[in-house]
N, CA, C, O and CB atoms as a CASP TS submission, in Angstrom:
PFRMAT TS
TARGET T0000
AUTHOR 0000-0000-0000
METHOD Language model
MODEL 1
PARENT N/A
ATOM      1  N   UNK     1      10.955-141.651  76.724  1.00  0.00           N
ATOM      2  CA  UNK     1       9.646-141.046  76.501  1.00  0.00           C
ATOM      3  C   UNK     1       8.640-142.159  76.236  1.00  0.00           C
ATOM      4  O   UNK     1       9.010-143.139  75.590  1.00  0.00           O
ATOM      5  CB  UNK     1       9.684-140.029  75.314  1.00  0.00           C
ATOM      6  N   UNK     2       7.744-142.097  76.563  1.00  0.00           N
ATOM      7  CA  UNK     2       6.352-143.279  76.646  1.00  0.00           C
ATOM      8  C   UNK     2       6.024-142.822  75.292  1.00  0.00           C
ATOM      9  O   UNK     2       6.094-141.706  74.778  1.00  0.00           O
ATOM     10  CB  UNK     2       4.828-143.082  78.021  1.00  0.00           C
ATOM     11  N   UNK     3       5.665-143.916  74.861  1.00  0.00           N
ATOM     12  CA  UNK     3       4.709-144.474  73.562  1.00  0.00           C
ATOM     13  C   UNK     3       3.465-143.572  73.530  1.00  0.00           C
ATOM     14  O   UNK     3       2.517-143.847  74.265  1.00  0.00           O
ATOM     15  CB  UNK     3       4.146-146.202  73.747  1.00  0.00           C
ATOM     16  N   UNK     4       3.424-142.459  72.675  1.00  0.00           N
ATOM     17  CA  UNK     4       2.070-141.877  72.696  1.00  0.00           C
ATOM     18  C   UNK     4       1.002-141.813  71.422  1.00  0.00           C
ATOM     19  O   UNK     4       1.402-141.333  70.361  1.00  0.00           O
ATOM     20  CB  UNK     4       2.313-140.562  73.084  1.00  0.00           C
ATOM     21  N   UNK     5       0.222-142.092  71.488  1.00  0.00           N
ATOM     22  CA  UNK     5      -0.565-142.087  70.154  1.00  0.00           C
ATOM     23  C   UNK     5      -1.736-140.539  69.890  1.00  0.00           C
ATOM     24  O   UNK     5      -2.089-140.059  70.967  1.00  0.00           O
ATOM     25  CB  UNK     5      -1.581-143.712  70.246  1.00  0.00           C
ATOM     26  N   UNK     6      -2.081-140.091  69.125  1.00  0.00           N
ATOM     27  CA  UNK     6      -3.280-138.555  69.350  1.00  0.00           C
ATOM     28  C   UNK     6      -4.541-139.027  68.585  1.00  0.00           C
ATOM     29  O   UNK     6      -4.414-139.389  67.415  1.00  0.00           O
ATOM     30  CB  UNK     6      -2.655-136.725  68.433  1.00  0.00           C
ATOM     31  N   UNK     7      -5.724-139.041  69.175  1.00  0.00           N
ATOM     32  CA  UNK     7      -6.886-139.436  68.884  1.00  0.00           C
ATOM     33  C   UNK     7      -7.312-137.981  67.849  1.00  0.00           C
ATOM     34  O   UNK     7      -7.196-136.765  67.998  1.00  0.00           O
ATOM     35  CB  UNK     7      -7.801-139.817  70.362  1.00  0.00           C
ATOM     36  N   UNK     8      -7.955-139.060  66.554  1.00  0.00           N
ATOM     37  CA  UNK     8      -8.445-138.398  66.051  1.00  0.00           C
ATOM     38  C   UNK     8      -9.410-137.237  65.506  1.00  0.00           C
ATOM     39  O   UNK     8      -9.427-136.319  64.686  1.00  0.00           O
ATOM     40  CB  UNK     8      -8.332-138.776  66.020  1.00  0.00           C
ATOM     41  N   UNK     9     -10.432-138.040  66.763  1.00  0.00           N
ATOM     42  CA  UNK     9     -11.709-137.245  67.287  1.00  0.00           C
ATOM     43  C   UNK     9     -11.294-136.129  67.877  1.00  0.00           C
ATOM     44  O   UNK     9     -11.399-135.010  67.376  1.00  0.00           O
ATOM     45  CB  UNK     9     -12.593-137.963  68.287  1.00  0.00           C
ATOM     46  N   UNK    10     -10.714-136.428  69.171  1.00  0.00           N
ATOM     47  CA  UNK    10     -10.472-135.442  70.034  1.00  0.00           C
ATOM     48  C   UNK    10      -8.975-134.463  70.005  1.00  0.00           C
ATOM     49  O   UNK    10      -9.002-133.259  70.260  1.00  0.00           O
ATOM     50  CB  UNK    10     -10.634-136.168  71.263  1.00  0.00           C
ATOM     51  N   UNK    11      -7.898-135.094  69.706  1.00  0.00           N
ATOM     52  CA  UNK    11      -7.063-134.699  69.694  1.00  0.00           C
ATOM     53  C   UNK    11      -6.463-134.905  70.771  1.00  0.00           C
ATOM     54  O   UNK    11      -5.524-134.115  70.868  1.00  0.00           O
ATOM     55  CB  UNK    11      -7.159-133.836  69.342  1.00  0.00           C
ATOM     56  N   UNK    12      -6.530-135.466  71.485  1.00  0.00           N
ATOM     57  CA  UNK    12      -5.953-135.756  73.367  1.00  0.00           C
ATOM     58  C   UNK    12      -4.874-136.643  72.595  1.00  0.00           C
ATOM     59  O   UNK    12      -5.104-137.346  71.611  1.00  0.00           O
ATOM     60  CB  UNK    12      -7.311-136.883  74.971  1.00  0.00           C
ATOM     61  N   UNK    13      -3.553-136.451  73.293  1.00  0.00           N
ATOM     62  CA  UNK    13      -2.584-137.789  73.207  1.00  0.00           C
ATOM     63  C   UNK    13      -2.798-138.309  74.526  1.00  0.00           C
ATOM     64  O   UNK    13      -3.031-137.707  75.575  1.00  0.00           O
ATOM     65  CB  UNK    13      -0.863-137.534  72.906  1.00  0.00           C
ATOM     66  N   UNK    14      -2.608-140.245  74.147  1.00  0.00           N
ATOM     67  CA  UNK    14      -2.769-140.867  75.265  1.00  0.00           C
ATOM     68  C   UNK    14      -1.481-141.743  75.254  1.00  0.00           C
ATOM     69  O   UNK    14      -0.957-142.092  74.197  1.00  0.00           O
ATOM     70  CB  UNK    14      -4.130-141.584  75.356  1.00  0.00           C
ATOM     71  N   UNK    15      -1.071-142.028  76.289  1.00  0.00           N
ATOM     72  CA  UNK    15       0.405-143.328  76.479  1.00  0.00           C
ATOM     73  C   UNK    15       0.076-144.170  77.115  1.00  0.00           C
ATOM     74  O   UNK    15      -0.587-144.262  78.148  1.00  0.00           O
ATOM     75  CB  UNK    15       1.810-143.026  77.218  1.00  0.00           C
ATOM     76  N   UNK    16       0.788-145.150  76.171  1.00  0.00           N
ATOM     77  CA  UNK    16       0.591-147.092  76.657  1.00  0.00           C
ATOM     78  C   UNK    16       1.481-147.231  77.748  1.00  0.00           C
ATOM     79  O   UNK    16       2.515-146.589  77.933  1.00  0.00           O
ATOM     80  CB  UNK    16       1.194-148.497  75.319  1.00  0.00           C
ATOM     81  N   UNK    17       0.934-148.237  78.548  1.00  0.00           N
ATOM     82  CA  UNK    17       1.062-148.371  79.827  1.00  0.00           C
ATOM     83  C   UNK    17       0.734-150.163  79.928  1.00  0.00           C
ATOM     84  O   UNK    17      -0.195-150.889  79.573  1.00  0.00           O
ATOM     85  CB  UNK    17      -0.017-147.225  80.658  1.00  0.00           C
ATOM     86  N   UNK    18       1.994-150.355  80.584  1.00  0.00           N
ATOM     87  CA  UNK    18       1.496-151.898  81.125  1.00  0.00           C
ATOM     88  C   UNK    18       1.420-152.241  82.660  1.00  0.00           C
ATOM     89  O   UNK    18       1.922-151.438  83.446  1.00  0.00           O
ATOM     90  CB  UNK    18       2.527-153.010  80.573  1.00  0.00           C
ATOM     91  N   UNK    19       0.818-153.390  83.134  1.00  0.00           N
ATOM     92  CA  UNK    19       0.496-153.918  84.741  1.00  0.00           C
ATOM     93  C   UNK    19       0.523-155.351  84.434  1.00  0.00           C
ATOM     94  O   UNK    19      -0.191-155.837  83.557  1.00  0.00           O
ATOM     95  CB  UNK    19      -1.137-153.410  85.543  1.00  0.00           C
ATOM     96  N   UNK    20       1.246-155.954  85.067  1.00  0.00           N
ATOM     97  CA  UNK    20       0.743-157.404  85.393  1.00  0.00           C
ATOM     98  C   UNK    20      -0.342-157.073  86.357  1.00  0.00           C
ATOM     99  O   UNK    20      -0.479-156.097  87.094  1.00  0.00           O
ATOM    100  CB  UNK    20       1.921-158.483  86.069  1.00  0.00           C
ATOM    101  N   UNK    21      -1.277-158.412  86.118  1.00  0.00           N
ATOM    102  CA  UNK    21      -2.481-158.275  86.764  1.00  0.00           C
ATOM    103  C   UNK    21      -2.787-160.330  87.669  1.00  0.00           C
ATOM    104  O   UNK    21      -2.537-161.416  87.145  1.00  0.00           O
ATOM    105  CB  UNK    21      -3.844-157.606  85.176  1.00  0.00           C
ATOM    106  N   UNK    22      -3.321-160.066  88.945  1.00  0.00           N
ATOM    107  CA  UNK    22      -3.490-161.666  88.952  1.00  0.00           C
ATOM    108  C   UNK    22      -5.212-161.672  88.682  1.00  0.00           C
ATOM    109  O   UNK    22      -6.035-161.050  89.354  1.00  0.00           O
ATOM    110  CB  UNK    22      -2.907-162.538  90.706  1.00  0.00           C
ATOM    111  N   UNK    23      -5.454-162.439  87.661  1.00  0.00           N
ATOM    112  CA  UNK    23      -6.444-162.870  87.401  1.00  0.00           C
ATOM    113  C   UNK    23      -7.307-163.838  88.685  1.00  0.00           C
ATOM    114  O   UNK    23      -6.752-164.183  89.729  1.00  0.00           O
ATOM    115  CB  UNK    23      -6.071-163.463  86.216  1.00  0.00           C
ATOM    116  N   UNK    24      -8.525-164.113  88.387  1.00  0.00           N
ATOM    117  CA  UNK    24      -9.555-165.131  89.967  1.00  0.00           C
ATOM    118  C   UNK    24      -8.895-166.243  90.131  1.00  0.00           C
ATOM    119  O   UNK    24      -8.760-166.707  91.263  1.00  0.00           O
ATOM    120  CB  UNK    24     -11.423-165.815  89.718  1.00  0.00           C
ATOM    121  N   UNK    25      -8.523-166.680  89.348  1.00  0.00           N
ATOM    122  CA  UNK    25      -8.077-168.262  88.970  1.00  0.00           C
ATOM    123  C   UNK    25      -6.605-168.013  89.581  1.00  0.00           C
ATOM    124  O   UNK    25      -6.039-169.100  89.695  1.00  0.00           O
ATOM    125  CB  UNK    25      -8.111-168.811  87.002  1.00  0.00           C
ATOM    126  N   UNK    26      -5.773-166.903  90.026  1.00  0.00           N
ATOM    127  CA  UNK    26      -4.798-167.107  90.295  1.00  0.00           C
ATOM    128  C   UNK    26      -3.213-166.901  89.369  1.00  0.00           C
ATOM    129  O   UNK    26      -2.011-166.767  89.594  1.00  0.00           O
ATOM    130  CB  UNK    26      -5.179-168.110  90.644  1.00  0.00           C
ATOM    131  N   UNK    27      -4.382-167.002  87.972  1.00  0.00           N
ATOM    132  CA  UNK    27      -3.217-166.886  87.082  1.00  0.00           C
ATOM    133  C   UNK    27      -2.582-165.146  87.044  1.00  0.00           C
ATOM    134  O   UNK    27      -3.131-164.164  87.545  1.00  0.00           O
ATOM    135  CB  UNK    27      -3.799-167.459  85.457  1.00  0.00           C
ATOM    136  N   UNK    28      -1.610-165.180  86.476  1.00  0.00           N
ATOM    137  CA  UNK    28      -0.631-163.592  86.592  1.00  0.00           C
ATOM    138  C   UNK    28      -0.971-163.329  84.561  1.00  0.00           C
ATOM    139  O   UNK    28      -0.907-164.169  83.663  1.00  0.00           O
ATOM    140  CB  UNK    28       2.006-163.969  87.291  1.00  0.00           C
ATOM    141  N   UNK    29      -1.248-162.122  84.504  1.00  0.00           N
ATOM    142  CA  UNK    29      -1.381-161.785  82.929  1.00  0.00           C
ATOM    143  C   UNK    29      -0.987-160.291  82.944  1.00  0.00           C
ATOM    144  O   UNK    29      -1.247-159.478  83.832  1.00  0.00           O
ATOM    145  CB  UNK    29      -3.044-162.042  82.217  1.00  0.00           C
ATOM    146  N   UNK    30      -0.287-160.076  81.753  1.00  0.00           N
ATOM    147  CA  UNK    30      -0.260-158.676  81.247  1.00  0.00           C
ATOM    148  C   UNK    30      -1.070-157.989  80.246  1.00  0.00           C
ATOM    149  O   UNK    30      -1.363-158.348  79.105  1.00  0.00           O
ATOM    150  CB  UNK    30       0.808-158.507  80.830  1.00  0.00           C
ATOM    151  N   UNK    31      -1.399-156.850  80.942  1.00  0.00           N
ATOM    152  CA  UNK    31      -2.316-155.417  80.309  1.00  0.00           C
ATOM    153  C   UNK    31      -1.608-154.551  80.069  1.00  0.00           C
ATOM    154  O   UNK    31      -0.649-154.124  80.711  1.00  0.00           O
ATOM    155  CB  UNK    31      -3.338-154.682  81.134  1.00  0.00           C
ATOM    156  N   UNK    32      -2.259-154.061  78.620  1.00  0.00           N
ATOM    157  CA  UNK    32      -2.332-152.631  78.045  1.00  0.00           C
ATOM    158  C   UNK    32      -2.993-151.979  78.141  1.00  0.00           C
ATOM    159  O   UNK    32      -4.116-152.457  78.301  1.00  0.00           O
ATOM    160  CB  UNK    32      -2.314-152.396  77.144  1.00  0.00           C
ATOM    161  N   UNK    33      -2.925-150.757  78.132  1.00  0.00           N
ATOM    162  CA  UNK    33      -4.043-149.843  78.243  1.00  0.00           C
ATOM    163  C   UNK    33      -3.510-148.329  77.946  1.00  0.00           C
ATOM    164  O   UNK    33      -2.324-148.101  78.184  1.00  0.00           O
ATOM    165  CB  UNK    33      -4.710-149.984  79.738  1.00  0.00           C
ATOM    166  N   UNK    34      -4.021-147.685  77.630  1.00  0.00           N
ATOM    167  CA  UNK    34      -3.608-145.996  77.376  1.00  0.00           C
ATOM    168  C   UNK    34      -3.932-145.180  77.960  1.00  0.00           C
ATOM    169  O   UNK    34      -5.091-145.028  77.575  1.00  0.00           O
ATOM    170  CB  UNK    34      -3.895-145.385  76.400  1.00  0.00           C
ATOM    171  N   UNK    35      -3.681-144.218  78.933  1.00  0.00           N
ATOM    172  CA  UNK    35      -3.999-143.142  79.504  1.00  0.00           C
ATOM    173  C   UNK    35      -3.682-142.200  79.221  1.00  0.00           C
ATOM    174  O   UNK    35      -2.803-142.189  78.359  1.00  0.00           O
ATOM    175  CB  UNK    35      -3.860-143.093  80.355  1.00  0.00           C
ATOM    176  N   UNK    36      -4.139-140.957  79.708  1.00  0.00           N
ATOM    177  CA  UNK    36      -4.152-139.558  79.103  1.00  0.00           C
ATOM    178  C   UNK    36      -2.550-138.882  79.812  1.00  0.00           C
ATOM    179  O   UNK    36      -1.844-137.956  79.413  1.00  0.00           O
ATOM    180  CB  UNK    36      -5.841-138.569  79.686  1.00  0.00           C
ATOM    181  N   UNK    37      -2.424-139.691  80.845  1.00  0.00           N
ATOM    182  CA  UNK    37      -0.999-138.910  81.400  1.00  0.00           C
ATOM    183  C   UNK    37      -0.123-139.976  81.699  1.00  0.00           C
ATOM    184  O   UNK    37      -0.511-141.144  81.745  1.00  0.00           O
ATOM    185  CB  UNK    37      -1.145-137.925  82.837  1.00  0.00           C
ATOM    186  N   UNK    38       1.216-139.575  81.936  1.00  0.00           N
ATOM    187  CA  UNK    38       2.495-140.555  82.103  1.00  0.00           C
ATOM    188  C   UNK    38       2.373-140.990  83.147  1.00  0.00           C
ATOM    189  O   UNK    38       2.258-140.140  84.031  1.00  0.00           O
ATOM    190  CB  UNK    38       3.842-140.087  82.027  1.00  0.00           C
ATOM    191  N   UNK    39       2.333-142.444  83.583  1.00  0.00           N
ATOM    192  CA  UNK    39       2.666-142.637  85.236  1.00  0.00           C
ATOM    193  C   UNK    39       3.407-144.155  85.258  1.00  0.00           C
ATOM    194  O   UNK    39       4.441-144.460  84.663  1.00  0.00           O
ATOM    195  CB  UNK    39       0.993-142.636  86.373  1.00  0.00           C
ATOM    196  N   UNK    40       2.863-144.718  85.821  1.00  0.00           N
ATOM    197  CA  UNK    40       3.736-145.834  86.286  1.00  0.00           C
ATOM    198  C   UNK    40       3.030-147.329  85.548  1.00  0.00           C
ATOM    199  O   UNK    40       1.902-147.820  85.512  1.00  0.00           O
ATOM    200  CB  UNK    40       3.730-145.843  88.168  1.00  0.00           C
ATOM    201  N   UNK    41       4.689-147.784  84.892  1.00  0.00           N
ATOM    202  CA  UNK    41       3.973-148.535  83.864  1.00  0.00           C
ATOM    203  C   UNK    41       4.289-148.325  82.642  1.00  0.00           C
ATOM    204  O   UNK    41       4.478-149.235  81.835  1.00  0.00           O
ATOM    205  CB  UNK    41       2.735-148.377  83.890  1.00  0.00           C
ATOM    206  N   UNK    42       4.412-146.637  82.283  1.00  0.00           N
ATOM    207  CA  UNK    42       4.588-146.369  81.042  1.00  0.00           C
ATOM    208  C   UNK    42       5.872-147.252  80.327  1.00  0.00           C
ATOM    209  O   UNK    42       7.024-147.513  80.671  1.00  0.00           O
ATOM    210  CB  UNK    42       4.745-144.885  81.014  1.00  0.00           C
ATOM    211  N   UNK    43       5.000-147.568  79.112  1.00  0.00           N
ATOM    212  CA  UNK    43       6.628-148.565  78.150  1.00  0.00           C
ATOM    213  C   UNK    43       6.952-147.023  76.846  1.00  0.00           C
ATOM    214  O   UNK    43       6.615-145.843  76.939  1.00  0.00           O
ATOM    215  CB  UNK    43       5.755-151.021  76.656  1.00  0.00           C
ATOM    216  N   UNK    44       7.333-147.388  76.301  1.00  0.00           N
ATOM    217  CA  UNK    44       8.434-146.800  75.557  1.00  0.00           C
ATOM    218  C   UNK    44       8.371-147.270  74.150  1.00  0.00           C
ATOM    219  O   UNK    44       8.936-146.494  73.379  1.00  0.00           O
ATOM    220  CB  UNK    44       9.778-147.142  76.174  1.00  0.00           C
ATOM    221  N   UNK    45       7.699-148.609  73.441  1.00  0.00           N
ATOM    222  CA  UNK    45       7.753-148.473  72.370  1.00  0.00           C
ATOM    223  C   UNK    45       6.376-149.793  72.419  1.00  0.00           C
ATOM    224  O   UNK    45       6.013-150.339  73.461  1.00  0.00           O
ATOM    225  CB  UNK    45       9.349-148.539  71.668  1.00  0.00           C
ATOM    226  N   UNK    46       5.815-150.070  71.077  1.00  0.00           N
ATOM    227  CA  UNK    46       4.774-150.812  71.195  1.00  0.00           C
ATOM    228  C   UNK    46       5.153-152.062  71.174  1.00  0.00           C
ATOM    229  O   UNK    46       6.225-152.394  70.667  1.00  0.00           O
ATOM    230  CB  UNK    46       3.883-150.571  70.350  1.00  0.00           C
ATOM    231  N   UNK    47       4.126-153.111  71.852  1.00  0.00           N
ATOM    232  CA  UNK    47       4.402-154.567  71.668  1.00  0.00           C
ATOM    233  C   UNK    47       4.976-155.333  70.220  1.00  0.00           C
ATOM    234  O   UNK    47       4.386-155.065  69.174  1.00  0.00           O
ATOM    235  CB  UNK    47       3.101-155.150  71.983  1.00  0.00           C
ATOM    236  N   UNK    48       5.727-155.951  70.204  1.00  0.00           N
ATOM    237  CA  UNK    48       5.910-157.131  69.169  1.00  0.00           C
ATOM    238  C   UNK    48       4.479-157.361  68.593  1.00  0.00           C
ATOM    239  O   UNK    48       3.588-157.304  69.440  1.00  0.00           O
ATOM    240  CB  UNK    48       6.529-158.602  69.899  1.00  0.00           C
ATOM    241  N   UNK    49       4.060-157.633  67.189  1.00  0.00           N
ATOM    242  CA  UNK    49       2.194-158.049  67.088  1.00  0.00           C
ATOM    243  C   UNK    49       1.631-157.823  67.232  1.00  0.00           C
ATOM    244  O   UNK    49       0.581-158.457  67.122  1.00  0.00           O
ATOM    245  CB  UNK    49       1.461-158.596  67.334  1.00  0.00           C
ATOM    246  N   UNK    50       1.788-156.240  67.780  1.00  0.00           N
ATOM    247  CA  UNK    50       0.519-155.388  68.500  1.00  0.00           C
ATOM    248  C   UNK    50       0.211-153.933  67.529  1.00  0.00           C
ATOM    249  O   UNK    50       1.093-153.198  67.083  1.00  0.00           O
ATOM    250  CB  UNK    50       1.058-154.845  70.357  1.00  0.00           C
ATOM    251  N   UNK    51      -0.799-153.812  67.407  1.00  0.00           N
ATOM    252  CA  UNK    51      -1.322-152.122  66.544  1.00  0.00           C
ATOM    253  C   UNK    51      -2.480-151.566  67.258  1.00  0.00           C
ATOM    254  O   UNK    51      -3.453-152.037  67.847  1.00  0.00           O
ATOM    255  CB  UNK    51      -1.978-152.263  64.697  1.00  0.00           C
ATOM    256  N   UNK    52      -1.918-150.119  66.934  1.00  0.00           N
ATOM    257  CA  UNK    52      -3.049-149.563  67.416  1.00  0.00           C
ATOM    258  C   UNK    52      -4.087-149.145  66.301  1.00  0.00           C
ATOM    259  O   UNK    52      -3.765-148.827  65.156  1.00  0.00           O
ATOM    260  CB  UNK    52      -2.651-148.447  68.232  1.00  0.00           C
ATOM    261  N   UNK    53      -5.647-149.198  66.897  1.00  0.00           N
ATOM    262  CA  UNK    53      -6.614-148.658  66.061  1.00  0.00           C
ATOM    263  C   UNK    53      -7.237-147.680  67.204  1.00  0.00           C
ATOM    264  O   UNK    53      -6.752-147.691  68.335  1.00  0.00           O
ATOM    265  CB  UNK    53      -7.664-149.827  65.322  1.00  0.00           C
ATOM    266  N   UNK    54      -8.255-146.893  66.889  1.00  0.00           N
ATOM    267  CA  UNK    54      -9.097-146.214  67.311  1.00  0.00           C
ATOM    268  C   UNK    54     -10.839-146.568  67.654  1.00  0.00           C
ATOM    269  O   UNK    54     -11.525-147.303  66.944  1.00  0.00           O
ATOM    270  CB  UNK    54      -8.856-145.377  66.502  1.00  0.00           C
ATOM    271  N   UNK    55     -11.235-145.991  68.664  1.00  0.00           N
ATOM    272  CA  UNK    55     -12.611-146.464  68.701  1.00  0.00           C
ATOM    273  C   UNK    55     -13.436-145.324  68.112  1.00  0.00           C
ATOM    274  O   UNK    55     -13.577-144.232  68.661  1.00  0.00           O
ATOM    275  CB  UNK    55     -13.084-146.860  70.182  1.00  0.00           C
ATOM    276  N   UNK    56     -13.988-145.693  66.900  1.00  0.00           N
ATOM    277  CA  UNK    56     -14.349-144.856  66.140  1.00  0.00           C
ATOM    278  C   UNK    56     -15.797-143.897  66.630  1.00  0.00           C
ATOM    279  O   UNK    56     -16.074-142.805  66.135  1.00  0.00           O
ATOM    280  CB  UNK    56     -14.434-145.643  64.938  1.00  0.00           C
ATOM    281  N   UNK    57     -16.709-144.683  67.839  1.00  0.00           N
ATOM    282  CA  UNK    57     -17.080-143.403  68.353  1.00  0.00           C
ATOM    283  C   UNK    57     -16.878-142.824  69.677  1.00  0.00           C
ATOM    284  O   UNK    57     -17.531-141.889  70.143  1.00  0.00           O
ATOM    285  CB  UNK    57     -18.214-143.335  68.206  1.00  0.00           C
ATOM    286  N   UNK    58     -15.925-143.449  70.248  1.00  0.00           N
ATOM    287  CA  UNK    58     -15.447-142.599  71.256  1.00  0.00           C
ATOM    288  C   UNK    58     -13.887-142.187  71.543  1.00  0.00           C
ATOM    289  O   UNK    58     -13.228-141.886  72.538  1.00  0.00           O
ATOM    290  CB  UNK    58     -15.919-143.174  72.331  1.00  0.00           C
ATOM    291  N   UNK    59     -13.643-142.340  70.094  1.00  0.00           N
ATOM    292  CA  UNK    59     -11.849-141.731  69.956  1.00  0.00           C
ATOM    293  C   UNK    59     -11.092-142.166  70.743  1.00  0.00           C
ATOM    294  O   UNK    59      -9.948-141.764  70.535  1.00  0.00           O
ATOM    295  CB  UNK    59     -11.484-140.265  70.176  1.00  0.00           C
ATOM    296  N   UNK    60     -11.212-142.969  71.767  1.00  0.00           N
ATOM    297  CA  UNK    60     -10.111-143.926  72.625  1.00  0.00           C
ATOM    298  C   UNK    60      -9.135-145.058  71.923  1.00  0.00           C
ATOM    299  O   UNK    60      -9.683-146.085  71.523  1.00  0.00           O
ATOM    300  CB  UNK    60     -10.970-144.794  73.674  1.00  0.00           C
ATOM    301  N   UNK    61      -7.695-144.906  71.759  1.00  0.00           N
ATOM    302  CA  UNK    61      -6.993-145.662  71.366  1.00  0.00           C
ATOM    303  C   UNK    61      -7.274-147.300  71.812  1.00  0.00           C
ATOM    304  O   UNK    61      -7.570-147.653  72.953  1.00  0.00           O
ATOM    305  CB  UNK    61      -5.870-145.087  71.695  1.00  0.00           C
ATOM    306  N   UNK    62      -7.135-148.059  70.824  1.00  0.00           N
ATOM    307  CA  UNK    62      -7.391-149.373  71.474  1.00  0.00           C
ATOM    308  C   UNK    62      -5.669-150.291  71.208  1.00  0.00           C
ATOM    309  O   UNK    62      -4.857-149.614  70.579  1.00  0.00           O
ATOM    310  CB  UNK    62      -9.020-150.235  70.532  1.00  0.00           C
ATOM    311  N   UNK    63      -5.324-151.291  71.525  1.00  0.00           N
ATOM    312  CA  UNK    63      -4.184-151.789  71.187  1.00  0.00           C
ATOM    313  C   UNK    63      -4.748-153.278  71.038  1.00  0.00           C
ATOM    314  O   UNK    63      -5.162-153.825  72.060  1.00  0.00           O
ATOM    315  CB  UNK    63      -2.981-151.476  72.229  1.00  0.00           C
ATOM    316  N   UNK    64      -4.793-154.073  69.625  1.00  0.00           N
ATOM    317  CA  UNK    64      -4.952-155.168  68.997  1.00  0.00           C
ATOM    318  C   UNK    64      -3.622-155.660  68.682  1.00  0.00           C
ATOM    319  O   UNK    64      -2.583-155.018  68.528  1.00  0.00           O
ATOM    320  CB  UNK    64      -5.782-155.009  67.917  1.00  0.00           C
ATOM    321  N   UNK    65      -3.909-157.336  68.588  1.00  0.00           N
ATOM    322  CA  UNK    65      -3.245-158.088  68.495  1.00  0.00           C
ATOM    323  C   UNK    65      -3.511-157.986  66.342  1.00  0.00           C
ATOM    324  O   UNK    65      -4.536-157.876  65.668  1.00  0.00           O
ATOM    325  CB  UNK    65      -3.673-159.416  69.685  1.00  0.00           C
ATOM    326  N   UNK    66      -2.198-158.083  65.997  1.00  0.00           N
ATOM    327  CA  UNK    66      -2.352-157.936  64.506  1.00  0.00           C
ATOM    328  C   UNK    66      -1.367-158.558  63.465  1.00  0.00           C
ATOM    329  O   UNK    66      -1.559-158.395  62.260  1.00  0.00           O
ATOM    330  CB  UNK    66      -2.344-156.567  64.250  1.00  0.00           C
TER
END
């Protein structure tokens, strides 16, 4: 089951999701991000050093380094 968190504001649960991405420069990096539905990508438990907070005015989960 994917990692889901429920916004406070709204109440929507959203699940973390990762992509390697190639950056301009060529370099390869990994993203987080949360979406409202399961798809491809979804992980399963949160990063090592990582927390989630909320964006306090638009209730979107954010994932910080902590």
């Amino acid at each position: 089951m994917a990692y889901s968190v429920e916004s406070k504001k709204s109440g929507d649960a959203y699940y973390l999701h990762t992509r390697e991405v190639t950056l301009r420069g060529g370099r390869q990096q990994r993203i987080y991000f949360f979406a409202k539905t399961v798809g491809d990508g979804a992980i399963d438990e949160l990063p090592d050093g990582y927390v989630v907070s909320e964006n306090p005015r638009t209730g979107l989960p954010l994932l910080k380094k902590g």
